[in-house]
Structures are given as C-alpha cells and as structure tokens.
N, C-alpha and C positions, 0 to 999 in steps of 0.2 A: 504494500500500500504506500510503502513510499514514495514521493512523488518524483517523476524522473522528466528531466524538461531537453529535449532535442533537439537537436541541428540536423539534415543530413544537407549535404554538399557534394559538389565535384570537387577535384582538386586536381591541379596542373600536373598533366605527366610526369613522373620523376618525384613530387614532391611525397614524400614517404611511403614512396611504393604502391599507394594504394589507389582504388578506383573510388571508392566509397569511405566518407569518414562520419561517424555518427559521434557527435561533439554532444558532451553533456554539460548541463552551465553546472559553475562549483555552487554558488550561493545567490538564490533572486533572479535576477534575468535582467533590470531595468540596467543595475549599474557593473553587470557582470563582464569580464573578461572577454567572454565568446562575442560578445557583440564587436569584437571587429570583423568579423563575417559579415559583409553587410549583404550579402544575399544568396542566401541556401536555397535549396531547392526545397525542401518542405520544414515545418515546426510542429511539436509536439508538448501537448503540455498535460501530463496525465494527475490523478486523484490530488487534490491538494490539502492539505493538512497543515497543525502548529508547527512550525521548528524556526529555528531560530529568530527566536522573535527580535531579540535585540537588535536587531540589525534588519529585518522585513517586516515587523509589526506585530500586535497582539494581536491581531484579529483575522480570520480567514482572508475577507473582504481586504484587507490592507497587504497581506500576502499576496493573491492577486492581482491587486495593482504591479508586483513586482516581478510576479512570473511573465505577465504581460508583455514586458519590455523585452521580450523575445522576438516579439512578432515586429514582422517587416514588410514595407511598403507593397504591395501585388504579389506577398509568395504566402504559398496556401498554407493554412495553421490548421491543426486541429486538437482539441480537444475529449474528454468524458465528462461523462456526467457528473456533472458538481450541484452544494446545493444553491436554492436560485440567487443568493446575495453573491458569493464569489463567480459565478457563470455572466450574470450580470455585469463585474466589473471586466472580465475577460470579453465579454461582447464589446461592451464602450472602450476601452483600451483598442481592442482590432478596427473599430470603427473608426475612431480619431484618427490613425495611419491607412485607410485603407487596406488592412489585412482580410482577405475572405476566410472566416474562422468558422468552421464547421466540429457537430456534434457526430462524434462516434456511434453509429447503432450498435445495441448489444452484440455481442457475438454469435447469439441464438441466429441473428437476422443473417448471419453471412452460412449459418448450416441448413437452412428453409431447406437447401436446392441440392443438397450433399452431403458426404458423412460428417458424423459430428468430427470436431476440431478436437484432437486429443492433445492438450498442454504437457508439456517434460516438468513446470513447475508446477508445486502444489498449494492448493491454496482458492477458494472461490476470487477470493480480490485479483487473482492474476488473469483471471476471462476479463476483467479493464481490462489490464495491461496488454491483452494479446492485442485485443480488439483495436486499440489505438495504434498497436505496432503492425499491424495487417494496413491498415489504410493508409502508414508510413512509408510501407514500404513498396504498396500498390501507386499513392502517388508516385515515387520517385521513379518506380519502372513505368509508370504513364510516360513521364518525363524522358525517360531514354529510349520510348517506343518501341519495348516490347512487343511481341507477335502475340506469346501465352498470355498476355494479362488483357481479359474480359468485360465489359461493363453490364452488368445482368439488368439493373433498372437504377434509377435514378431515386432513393426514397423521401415517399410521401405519406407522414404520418398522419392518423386518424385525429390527434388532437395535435394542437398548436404547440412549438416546442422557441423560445428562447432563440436559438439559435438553427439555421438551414442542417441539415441532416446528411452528413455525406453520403454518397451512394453504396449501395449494396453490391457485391460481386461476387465472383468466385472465387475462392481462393487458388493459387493453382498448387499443384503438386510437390514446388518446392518450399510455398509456406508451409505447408503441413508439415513436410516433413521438420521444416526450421522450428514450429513452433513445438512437435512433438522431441524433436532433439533437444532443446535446449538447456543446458545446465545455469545455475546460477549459485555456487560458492557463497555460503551465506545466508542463503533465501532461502527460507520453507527447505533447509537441508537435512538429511535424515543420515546418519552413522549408525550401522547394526556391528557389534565389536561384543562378542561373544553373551553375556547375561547384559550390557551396557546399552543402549539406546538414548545416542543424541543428538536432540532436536536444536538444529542453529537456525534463527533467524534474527538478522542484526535490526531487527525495529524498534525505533526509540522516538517516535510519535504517538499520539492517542490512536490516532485512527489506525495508526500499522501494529500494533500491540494486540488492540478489537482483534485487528485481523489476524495476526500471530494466535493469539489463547484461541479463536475458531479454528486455526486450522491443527492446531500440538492436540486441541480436545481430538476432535476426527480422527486424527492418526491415533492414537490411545483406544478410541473403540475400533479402530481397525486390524489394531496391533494381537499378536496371537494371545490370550494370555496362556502360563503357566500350570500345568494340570495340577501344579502344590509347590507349595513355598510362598513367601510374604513375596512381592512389589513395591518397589520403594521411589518416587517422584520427587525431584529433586530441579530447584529452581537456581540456577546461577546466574547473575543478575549485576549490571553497574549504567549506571547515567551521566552525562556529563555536561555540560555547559549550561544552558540556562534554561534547560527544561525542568520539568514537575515531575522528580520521581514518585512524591507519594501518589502523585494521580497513577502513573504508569504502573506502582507495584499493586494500588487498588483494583486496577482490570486482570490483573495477572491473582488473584485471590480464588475465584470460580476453580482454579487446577488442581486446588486442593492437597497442593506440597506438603512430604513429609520433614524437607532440609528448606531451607535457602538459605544459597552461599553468596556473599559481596566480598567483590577485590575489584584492584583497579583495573586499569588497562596496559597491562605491563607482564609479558610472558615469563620475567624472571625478576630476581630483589635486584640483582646487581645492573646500573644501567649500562653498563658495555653490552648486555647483551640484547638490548633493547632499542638500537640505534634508528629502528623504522618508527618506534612506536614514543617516541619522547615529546613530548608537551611544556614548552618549556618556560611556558605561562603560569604553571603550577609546580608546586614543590609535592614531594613523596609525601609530607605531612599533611598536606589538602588535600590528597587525594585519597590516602587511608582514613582523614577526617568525614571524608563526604561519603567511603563504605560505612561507616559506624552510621552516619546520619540516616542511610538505606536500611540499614538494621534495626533503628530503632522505627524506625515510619514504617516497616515491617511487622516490628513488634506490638505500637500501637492497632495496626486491622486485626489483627490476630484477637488482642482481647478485646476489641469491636464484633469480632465473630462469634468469641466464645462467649460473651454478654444475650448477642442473638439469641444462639443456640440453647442456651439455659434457659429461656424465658416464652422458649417457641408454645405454640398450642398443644395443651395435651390430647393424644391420641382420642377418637371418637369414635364408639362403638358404630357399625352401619344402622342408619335411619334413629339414629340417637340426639337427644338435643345439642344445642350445639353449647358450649363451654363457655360460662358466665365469667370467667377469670382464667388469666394466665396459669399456668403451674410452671414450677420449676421444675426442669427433668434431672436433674441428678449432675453433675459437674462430670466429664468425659473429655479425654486429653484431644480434645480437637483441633489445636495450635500447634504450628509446625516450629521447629526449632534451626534457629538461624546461628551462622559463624559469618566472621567476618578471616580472608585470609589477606596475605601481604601481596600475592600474586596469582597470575593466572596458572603458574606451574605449580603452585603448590593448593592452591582450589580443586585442580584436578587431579591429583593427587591423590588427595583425602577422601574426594566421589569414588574415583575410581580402581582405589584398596586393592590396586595391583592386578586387578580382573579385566582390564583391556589389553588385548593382544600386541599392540602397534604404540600405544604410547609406556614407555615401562622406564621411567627414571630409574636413576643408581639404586638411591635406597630416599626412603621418608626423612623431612629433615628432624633433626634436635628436638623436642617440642611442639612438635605438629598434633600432637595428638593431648597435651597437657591438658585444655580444657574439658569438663566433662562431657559434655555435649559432642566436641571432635571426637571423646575415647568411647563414648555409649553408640555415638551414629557409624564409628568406623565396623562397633561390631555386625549393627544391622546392614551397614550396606555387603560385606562381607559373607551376606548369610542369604541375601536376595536371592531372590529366583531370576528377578527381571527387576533392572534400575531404567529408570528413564528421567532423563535430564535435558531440562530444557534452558539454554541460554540465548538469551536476548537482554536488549535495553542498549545496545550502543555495536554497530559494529566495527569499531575499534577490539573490543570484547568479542567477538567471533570471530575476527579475522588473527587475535591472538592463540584462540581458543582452535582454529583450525593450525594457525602454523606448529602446534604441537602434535594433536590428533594425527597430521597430516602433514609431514615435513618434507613432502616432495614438490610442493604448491609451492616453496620458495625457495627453492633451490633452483 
C-alpha cells in the first residue's frame, strides 16, 4: 500500500544501457529531484497515504498537492482510487498544467474478456498496484507502437466518476506473465526455514500496516497448522522519523502476539559493520531510546486489552435474557510479553533459538538471555511446533532483517 509515484521515459542510446527507465520520486513530487525530467512518456501516482509529514503535510489532501507536482504539461498521468478530498486535489493540480489525468479501473475490469490476472505479490492492496502498472505500461507501448497491445473499448461508467476513466484492454501475454513473475524483497515476503515462518513487509504507514495485518492474518489461516505442539506469533517491530508508532502498533494488536520484539535498524552493535545502514542524524542512544518508547506504547494496548477482556459480557444461555451487568470473567494471561534488543542480529537470535537452517551465528551473546522474559520465551520458542514472525514498521528493519536471513541479496 505504499505509495509508489513514477516516471517512465526514453533515454538516449548509450545512456545507461537501457531502453526503458522507471524513475521513482525519493520524497513528494512538487519539489523532488526527478522533476528534471521535464517530459516522460507516462506518470503514475498510486494509493496515497500519511508519511512524512514534516516535510509534505499532515493531511492526505496536503500530501497530494505534493505528489501532484509530478504531473507534466500534455503527458498522460494516471492514477487509483483515492478518497474524494485527495482525488480532488490531484484533478485540480493536473488541470492547472494541462495534465490529462485518468482513473485506473479495477482490475476485475481488465479480466471481463480473459483469464483472471494471477499476481506473484500477495496481498489484496496489490490488485491497485497491478492495475495502475498494466495501464503504465500499456500507455508506454501505445507510445512505441506496439502491434500486440489492443484497445478492447474505451470505459464508460454507469455513474459519474471525479475523474475520465482510462480504457479497458487486454492484457497481453507478457503482462501476465510480468505480473504473475514478479518478486518484490520486502513486500508481502514469506520465508518457510524449517518450524520458523517469516512474514516481511517493510510498511510503516497506517494504511500499508491495514494492509500488512490483512494480509500476515490470510497467510496464518492458510498456513498448514501442526497436528501437536504449541505455535508461537511473534511481532518484530521498529519506527522511525516522524510517524505515530502507537497508532501503527495499535493496528498491529488484532495478530494477537505471543512476543514483541523492538530494536533498531542496525544489523549489528558494532557500526563498522553497518556502513549501509547508518543514520547519522541520531545517536545509538535515541534510537535504543525510541525501542523502549515502542515497548512501553506496546505495553500500554496490552493492558487496554486485558481491561477489555475482563469486563467482556458474560456468556448467554441460547434464547436467554440478555445480561443486566457486566461480569468479570476471571483475569487470563492475554498480554503478550515484549523485549527490547540492541540489534537486528541479536533480535533474531533470540526468535530464532538456533532452529533456522541459513541464518546460524557463532554462538548467543553474554547476556542475551538474563532477562526473564528473554530466559522463559527462549524456552517456548524452543519447544514450538510452528513460530511465525512477522516484521514490519520500517523497511530499513526488513531490508536489515533480510541481509541476514538472506546474505546473498548483498553480496
């Protein structure tokens, strides 16, 4: 769900080899870098959501003004369905430059005529995502006059839409194939590693988190379970710059964690070995600072839930009156128990009590396990049948979380 804003372009024979460059803006669009492109062949601007406000505004509606600034004088934009107050600023923005800005139809609308569209990512949020990259990439082969690319009808919606409607087509045989290949490192990523199952997706907006906890739920009831033994849910978790992790940790609560783990975004304590991932805006103490702060705005929902739960309605016989007062049901360890560690190697570490195949350090450090909660949860993870771990909230945090898991991605 996070939002991805696009360029595609030609570029001069010779210049970095390529035929095709899909340029992504770093931050906003009005005052971004990429705008010295001053004319791509198509623009893209998909779901939009909070992030960084400091810098593009608190409000959706204010953030669109900024993704706007993408759009360019007669080269075709298009966008998804947003709600009507940021869709609106995105019409007025293309209007002012003469951008012809067109609304993506579902993806349903492009299978009417053919097999369904089978996605390589998981995730419902990602049928946007395809849908706006099918019409991206159908414009640009319009544009280089393709023989295979089709125009099946022009659509005309039954009610009034905001903005004109791009046309429906057919996909051809190498979208399919492109959308059904696709990997994406990170996103909606699934790791099977002997009893260990780990769910990455680096989302650290409200609306991509929504999307994250629907799709880690889905996978959980899809996943096989264990004909005997305990299952253990484990949330590894860090946020960074000027977003609201309690709001973020509150959507993430429904998963119903046995652990969550907070550490920074740092693959080791020592920073030599950290040389991609260095920040150097903050010091190691503000950043171990602000896992504690993740811990306790953790610990607060926790007895926010177990308050709930104690005070829920007491059971009701069938065609029984209904209960003139609350009852208390009895106090039940329903709160999950949190650590805070120093890094991303020694978090995973602790999860994964030397039962993953592929990531298997020397030995446990010094003290890893001194707290009680470290020495009681290392025996239960130890003893699982089936762990599953899901990490999100920054992908900085995945992308560290994978160069371990997965140390051939950077090499």
């Amino acid at each position: 769900m996070t939002s991805v804003y696009l360029l595609l372009l030609p570029l001069p024979s010779g210049f970095l080899q390529v035929d095709l460059a899909v340029v992504e803006v770093g931050i906003g669009g009005a005052y971004d870098c990429t705008n010295i492109i001053r004319k791509p062949v198509v623009c893209g601007v998909s779901s939009l959501g909070i992030d960084h406000t400091s810098l593009l505004g608190d409000t959706v509606e204010k953030i669109a003004w900024q993704k706007g600034g993408i759009f360019k004088h007669g080269v075709p934009a298009f966008t998804v369905l947003q709600p009507e107050g940021p869709l609106a600023v995105l019409r007025d923005r293309a209007q002012q430059i003469s951008c012809p800005l067109y609304l993506c139809p579902p993806l349903e609308a492009l299978e009417e005529r053919g097999r369904p569209l089978t996605l390589g990512l998981e995730g419902e949020h990602q049928r946007s995502n395809a849908a706006l990259a099918l019409q991206l990439a159908h414009c640009w082969l319009q544009w280089r006059d393709h023989q295979d690319v089709r125009k099946l009808k022009v659509s005309r919606p039954s009610v009034p839409w905001p903005l004109p409607l791009a046309p429906v087509f057919q996909p051809t045989s190498h979208m399919r194939h492109g959308l059904r290949d696709t990997e994406w490192p990170g996103r909606t990523q699934v790791l099977r590693r002997g009893p260990l199952t780990w769910y990455l997706d680096g989302a650290h907006t409200t609306s991509s988190v929504q999307a994250c906890v629907r799709w880690f739920r889905q996978a959980l009831q899809r996943s096989e379970r264990p004909s005997r033994g305990p299952e253990v849910r484990v949330l590894l978790f860090n946020s960074t710059g000027d977003r609201d992790p309690a709001a973020l940790l509150k959507l993430l609560q429904p998963c119903q964690f046995d652990y969550a783990v907070f550490c920074p975004n740092l693959t080791e304590v020592a920073s030599t070995d950290n040389a991609d991932q260095q920040n150097f805006t903050v010091t190691l103490d503000q950043v171990l600072l602000r896992c504690l702060e993740h811990q306790q705005h953790w610990s607060c929902l926790d007895e926010e839930q177990a308050g709930r739960d104690l005070w829920r309605p007491s059971s009701l016989e069938p065609g029984g009156p209904a209960p003139l007062r609350l009852a208390p049901r009895g106090l039940q360890p329903c709160s999950s128990s949190s650590l805070v560690f120093s890094c991303i190697s020694h978090a995973l570490q602790w999860i994964s009590q030397g039962r993953d195949p592929v990531f298997q350090p020397p030995s446990l450090p010094r003290g890893l396990l001194a707290h009680p909660t470290a020495s009681n949860g290392a025996s239960v993870l130890r003893e699982a049948t089936a762990i599953h771990v899901l990490v999100t909230g920054s992908l900085h945090l995945v992308g560290g979380v994978l160069k371990l898991l997965e140390p051939s991605l950077s090499q």
